[in-house]
C-alpha positions as CSV (number, residue, x, y, z in Angstrom):
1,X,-58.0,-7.8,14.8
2,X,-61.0,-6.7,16.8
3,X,-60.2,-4.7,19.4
4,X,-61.5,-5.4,23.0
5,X,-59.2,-2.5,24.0
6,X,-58.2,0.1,21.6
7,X,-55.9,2.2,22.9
8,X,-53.7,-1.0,24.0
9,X,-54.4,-3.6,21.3
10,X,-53.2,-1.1,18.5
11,X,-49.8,-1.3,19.8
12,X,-49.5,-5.1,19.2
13,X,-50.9,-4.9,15.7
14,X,-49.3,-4.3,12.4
15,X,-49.1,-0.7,11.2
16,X,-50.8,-1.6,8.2
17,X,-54.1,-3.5,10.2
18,X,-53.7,-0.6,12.9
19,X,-53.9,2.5,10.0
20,X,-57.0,0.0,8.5
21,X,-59.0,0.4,11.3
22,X,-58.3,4.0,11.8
23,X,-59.2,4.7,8.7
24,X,-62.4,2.6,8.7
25,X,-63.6,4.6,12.0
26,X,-62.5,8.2,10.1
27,X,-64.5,7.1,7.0
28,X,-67.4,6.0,9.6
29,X,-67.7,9.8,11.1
30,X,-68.1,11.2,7.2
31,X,-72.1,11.1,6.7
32,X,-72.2,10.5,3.3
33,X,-69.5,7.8,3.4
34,X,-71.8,4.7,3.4
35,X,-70.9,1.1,2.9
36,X,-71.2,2.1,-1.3
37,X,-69.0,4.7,-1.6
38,X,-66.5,3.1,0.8
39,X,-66.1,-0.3,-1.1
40,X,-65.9,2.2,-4.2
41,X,-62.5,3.9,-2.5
42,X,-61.4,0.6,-1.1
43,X,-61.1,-1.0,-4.7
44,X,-59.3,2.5,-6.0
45,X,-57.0,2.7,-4.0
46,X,-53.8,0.3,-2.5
47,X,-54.5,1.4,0.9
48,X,-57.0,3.5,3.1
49,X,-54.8,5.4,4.1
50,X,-54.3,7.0,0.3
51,X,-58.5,6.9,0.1
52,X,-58.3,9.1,3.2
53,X,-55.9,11.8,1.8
54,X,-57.2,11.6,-1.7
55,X,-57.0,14.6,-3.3
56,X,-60.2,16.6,-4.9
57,X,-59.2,15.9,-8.6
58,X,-59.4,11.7,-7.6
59,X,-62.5,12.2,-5.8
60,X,-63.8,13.7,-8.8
61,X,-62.8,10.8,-11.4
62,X,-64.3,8.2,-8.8
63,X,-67.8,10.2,-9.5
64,X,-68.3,11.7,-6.0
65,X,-70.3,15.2,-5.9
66,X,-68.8,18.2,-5.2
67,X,-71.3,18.4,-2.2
68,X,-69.8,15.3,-0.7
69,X,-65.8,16.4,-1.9
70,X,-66.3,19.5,-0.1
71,X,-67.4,17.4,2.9
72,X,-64.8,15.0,3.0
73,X,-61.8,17.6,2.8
74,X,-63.9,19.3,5.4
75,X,-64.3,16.5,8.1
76,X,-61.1,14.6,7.3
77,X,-59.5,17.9,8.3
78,X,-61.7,18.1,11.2
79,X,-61.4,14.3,12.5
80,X,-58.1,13.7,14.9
81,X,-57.9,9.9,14.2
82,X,-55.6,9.1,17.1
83,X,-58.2,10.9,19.4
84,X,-60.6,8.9,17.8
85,X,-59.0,5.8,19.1
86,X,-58.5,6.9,22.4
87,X,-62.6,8.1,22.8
88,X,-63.2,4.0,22.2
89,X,-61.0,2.9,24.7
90,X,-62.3,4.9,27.7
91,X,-65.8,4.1,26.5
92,X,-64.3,0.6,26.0
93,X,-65.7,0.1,22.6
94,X,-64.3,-2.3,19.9
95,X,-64.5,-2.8,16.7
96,X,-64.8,-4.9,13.6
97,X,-64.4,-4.2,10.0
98,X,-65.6,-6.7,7.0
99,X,-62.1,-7.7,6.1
100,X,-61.9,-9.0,10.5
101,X,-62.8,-12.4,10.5
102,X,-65.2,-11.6,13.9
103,X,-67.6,-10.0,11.4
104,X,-70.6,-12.1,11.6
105,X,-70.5,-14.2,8.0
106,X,-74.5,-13.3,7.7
107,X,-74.6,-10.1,7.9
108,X,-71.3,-9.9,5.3
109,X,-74.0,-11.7,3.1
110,X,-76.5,-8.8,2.9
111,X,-76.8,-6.1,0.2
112,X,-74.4,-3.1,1.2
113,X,-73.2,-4.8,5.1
114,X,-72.0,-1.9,7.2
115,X,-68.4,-1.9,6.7
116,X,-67.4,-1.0,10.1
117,X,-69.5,-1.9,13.3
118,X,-69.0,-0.7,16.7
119,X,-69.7,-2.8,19.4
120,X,-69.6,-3.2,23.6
121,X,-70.2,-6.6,25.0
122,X,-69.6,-9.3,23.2
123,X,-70.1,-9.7,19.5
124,X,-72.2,-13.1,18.7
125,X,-70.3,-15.5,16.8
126,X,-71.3,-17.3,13.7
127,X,-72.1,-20.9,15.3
128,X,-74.8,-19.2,16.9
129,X,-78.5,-19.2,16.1
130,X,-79.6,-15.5,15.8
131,X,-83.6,-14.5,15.8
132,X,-84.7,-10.8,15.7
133,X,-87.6,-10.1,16.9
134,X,-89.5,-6.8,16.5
135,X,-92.9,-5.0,17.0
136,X,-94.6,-2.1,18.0
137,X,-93.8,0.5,20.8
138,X,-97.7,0.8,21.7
139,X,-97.8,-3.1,22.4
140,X,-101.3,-4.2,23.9
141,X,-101.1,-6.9,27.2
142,X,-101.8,-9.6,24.0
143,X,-98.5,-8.7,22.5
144,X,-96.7,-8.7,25.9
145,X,-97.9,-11.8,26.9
146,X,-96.8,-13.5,23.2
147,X,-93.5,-11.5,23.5
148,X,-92.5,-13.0,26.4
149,X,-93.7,-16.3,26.8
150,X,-92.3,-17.1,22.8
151,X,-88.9,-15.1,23.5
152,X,-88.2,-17.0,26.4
153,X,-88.7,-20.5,25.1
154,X,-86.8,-19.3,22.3
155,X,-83.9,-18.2,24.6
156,X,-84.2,-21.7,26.8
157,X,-83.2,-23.5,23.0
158,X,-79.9,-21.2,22.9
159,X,-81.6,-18.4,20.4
160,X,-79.8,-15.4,20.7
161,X,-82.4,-13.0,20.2
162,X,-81.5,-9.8,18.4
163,X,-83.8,-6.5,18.3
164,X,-83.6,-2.7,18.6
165,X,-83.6,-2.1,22.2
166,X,-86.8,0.4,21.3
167,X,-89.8,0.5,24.2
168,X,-92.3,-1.6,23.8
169,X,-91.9,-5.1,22.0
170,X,-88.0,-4.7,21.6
171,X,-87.4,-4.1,25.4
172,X,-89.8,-7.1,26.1
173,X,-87.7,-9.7,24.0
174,X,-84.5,-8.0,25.9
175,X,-85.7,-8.8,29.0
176,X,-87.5,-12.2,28.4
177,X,-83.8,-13.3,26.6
178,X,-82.2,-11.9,29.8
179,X,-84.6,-13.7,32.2
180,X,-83.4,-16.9,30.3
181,X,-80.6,-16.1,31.1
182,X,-79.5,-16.7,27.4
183,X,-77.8,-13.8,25.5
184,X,-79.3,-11.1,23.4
185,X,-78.3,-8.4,21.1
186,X,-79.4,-4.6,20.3
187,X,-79.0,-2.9,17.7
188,X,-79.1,1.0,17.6
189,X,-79.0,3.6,15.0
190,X,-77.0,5.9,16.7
191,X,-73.5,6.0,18.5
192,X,-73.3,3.2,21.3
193,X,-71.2,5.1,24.2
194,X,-73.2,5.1,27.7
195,X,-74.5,8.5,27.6
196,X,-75.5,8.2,24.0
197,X,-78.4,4.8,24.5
198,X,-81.3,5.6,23.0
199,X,-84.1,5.9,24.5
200,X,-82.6,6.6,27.5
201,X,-85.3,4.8,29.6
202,X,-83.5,1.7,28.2
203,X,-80.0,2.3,29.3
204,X,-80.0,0.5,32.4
205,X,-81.8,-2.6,30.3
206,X,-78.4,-2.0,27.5
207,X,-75.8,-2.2,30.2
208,X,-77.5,-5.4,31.5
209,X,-77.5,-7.1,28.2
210,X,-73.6,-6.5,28.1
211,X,-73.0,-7.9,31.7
212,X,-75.6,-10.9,30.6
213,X,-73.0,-11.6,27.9
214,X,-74.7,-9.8,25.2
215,X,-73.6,-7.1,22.6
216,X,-74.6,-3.7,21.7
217,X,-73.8,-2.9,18.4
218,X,-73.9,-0.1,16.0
219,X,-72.7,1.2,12.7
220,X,-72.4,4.4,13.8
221,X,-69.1,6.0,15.8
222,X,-69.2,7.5,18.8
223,X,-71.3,11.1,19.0
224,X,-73.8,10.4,16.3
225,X,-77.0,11.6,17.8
226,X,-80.5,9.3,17.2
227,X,-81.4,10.9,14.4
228,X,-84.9,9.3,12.7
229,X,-83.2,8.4,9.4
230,X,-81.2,6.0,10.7
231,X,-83.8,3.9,12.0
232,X,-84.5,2.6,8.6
233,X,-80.9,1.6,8.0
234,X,-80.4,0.0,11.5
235,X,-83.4,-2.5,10.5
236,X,-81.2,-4.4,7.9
237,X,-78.6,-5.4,10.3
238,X,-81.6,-6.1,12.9
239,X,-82.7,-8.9,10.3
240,X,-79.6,-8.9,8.8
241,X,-77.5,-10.5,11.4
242,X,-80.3,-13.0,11.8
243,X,-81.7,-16.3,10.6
244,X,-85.0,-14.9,10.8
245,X,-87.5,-12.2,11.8
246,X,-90.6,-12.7,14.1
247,X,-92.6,-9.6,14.0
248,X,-95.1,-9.5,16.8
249,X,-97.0,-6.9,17.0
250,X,-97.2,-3.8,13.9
251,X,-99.6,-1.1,13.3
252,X,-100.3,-1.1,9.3
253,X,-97.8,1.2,8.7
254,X,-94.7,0.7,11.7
255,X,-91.4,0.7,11.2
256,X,-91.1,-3.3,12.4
257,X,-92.4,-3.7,9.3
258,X,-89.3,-2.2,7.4
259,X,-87.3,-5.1,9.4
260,X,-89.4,-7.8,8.2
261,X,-89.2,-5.8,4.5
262,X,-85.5,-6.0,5.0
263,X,-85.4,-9.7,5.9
264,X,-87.4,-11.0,2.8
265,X,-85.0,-9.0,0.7
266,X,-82.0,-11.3,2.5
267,X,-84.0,-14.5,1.8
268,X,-84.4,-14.8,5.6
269,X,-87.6,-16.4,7.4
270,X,-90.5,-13.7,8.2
271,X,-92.6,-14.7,11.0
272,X,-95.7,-13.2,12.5
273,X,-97.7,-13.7,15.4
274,X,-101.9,-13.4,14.5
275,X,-103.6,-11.1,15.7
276,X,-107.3,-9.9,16.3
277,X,-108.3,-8.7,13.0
278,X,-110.4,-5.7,15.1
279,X,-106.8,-4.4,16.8
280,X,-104.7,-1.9,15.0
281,X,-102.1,-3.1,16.8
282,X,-102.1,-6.6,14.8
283,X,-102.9,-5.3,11.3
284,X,-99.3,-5.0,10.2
285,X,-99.0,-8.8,11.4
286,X,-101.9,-10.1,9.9
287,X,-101.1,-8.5,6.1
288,X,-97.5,-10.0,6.7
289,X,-99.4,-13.7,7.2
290,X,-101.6,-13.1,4.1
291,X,-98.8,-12.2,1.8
292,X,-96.9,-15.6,3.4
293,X,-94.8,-15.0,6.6
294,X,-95.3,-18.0,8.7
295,X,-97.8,-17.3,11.3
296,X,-96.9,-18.2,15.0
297,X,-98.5,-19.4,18.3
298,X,-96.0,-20.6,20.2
299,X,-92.1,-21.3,19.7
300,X,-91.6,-24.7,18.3
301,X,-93.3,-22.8,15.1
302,X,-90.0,-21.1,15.0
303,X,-87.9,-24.3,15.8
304,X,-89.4,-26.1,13.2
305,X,-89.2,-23.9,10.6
306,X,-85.8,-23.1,11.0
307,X,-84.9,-27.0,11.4
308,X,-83.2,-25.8,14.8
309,X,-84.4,-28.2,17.8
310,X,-81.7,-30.8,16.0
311,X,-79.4,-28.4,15.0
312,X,-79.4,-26.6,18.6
313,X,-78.9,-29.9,20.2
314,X,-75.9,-31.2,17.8
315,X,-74.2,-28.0,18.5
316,X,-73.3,-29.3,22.1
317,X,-70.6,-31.5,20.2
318,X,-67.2,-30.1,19.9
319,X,-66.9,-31.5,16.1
320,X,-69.4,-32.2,13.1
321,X,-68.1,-36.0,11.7
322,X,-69.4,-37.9,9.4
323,X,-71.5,-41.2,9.6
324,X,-71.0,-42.4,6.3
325,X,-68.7,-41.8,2.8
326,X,-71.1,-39.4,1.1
327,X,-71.4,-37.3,4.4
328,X,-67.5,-36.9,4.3
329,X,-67.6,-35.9,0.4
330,X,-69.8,-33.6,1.4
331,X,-68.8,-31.9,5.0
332,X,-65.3,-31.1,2.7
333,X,-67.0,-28.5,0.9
334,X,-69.5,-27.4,3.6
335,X,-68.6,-24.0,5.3
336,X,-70.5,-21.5,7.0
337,X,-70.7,-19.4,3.5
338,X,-74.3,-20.8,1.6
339,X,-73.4,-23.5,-1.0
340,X,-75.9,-24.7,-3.3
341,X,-76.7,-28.2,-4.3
342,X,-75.5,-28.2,-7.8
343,X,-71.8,-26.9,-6.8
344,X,-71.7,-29.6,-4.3
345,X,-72.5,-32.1,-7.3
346,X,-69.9,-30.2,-9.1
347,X,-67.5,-30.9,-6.8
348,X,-68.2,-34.2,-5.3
349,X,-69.3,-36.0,-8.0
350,X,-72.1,-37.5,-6.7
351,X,-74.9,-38.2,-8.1
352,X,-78.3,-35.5,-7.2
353,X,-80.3,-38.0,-5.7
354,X,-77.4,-39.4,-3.6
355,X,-76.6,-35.8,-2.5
356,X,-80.4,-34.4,-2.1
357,X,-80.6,-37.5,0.3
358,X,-77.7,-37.1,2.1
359,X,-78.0,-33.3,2.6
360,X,-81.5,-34.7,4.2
361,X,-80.6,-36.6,6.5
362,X,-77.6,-34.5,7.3
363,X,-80.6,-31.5,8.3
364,X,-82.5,-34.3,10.3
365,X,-79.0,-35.0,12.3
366,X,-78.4,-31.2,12.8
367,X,-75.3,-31.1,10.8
368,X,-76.5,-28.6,8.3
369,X,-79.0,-25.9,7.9
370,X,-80.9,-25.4,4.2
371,X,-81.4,-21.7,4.4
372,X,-83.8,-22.3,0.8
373,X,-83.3,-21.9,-2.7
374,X,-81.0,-25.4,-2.5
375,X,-78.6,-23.6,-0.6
376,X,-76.8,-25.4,2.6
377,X,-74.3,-23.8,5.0
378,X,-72.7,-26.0,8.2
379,X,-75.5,-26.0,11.3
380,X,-72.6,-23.9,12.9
C-alpha cells in the first residue's frame, strides 16, 4: 500500500488499490477538494474512479457549487494522473491514504484528517511517541536555550519530535532532535519536492532529517506553492500527529498558537514553557499557562505528564504480556484506537474497581497510556 517507489510499486498492486491512489493524488491537486468534500464523494460513489469522472448533474445533487463543478471538470481535464505518478517517483515521494494502514492511527483520530499525505523519508509509525513542538520565528537566546536543552532530552527518551520546519523555534527542535541523533518530523503546508522546501534556508536542515531517519510530510501534491493559508491547516496535523504540544515561545498573537488551539480541540496535552512576563516574546506562552496548559522547565515535565519514562522504557520489549488474569481480560480488548473504561467493563465483565485498578498499574508498568476522559489505548 504505501509507496516507497511509485512508478515501480504500482505495477505490483491491484488495479483497484493502484486506480485508489491515483485518484486520491488527482482529488489532492483540486483546491477545493478538502478532506469534507472527499469523504462526501467517497460514500456516493462505488469507486473513485466514478467520483473522478462524475458528471455535472451528480455533482450538483451531492450539493457542490457551481464555482467548485466548474473547477473540477476544469482540473480533472487538466491533471494527466499517470504523469502524476511518474513526478513522485523521480522526486521519490510516497504516499499514504486513510484507508493504508501506514496512516498514523492519531492523526486518523482528528476532526477532518487529510485524506491523502505525501511524504519523503520515513513515515513514524504508531508505536512511537510523537511531541510537537512549536514557537516563534523571532525566538530570544531564552527561547533557544529552552528549545534545545528540553528537545534534546526529549529526543534522548525516544520522542520523535514533530514541528513545522519554520525558522526560528521549529528549526531549533529539528536540530536539537537531530543532534540526539533521535528522529524528527516536519510538517509543511506546501508541496514537499526538493526545490519546493519552504523556507528555503531550511532545505539543507529537511534533507538531513530524511537521511537522520526522519519524514517530511505534507498534504499537499507536488507544485503547490507556500501559500499563507495553508499554514493554518498544516498546524492540525503538527499537533495532530502528536501526543502533545509544547509551545515555547509565542508573541500574543503567533501562529504557534493556532497549533496549540488545534491540539486542545484533539484532547491532546498543551504545554508551555514560562516566560518573563516583560518579553513579548513569552506572552502567548504565559496566557496558554493561565488558561491551563501545563507549564514547563525542564523535560521530565513532559515525561511525567504523558506517563512516558515507563512507557518509553517498556517499549524496548518485543511483546506486551500480562502479569496476572485481569491484565489478560483486558490487553484482549486493548488496541492502539482509544477505549474507554466503561466498554472495557462492558466487555470483560469485571468489576470498575477491579478494572480502574488494573488499568493503574498497567500505566505504572508502561503497558498502556490514559490519554484522559477514561480513555486507554496500548503504550504502543
Amino acid at each position: 500500500k504505501k509507496l516507497s517507489n511509485i512508478a515501480p510499486q504500482t505495477q505490483k498492486m491491484s488495479n483497484q488499490n493502484q486506480n485508489n491512489i491515483k485518484y486520491c493524488i488527482g482529488f489532492s491537486k483540486i483546491p477545493c477538494i478538502g478532506p469534507a468534500k472527499f469523504s462526501k464523494l467517497k460514500k456516493a460513489f462505488p469507486s473513485l474512479e466514478l467520483a473522478w469522472n462524475a458528471p455535472m448533474t451528480q455533482l450538483e445533487q451531492l450539493g457542490f457549487s457551481q464555482k467548485n463543478i466548474a473547477e473540477i471538470i476544469r482540473l480533472r481535464q487538466e491533471i494527466n494522473l499517470d504523469e502524476e505518478l511518474e513526478k513522485l517517483a523521480k522526486e521519490n515521494i510516497s504516499v499514504v491514504t486513510t484507508e493504508d494502514e501506514e496512516y498514523p492511527s492519531l492523526l486518523k483520530e482528528i476532526y477532518s484528517p487529510p485524506f491523502i499525505l505525501f511524504y519523503r523519508g520515513t513515515l513514524p509509525t504508531d508505536d512511537e511517541f510523537l511531541l510537537a513542538v512549536v514557537g516563534s520565528r523571532k525566538f530570544t537566546n531564552y527561547g533557544k536555550q529552552i528549545t534545545y536543552s528540553v528537545v534534546y532530552e526529549l529526543a534522548q527518551n525516544k520522542l520523535v519530535i514533530v514541528s513545522g520546519l519554520a525558522l526560528g523555534i521549529d528549526g531549533i527542535a529539528h536540530e536539537a532532535t537531530l543532534d540526539a541523533n533521535a528522529k524528527t518530523v516536519a510538517i509543511l503546508g506546501c508541496g514537499i519536492e526538493k526545490s519546493n522546501i519552504y523556507p528555503v534556508h531550511n532545505r539543507m536542515l529537511g534533507e538531513k532529517i530524511i537521511d537522520c531517519g526522519g519524514s517530511i510530510i505534507s498534504e499537499h501534491p507536488i507544485g503547490t506553492p507556500p501559500y499563507k493559508a495553508s499554514f493554518p491547516r498544516r498546524n492540525r496535523v503538527i499537533s495532530g500527529l502528536s501526543l502533545g504540544t509544547l509551545v515555547v515561545e509565542a508573541a500574543e498573537k503567533s501562529g504557534a498558537l493556532i497549533t496549540a488551539r488545534h491540539a486542545l480541540e484533539q484532547n491532546r496535552e498543551v504545554f508551555a514553557v514560562p516566560g518573563p512576563i516583560t518579553s513579548e516574546s513569552s506572552k502567548g506562552t504565559n496566557n496558554l499557562i493561565k488558561m491551563g496548559a501545563k507549564p514547563v522547565t525542564e523535560a521530565s515535565d513532559i515525561l511525567d505528564t504523558l506517563n512516558l519514562k515507563q512507557a518509553v522504557e517498556f517499549s524496548a520489549t518485543k511483546e506486551i504480556t500480562a502479569d496476572t488474569a485481569e491484565e489478560a481480560k483486558l490487553l484482549d480488548h486493548l488496541k492502539q484506537e482509544p477505549i474507554h473504561v466503561d466498554d472495557l467493563g462492558r466487555l470483560t465483565n469485571l468489576p470498575a474497581s477491579t478494572i480502574n485498578a488494573t488499568l493503574t498499574l498497567m500505566e505504572m508498568k508502561g503497558k498502556v497510556r490514559h490519554l484522559g476522559a477514561m480513555k486507554y489505548i496500548l503504550a504502543r
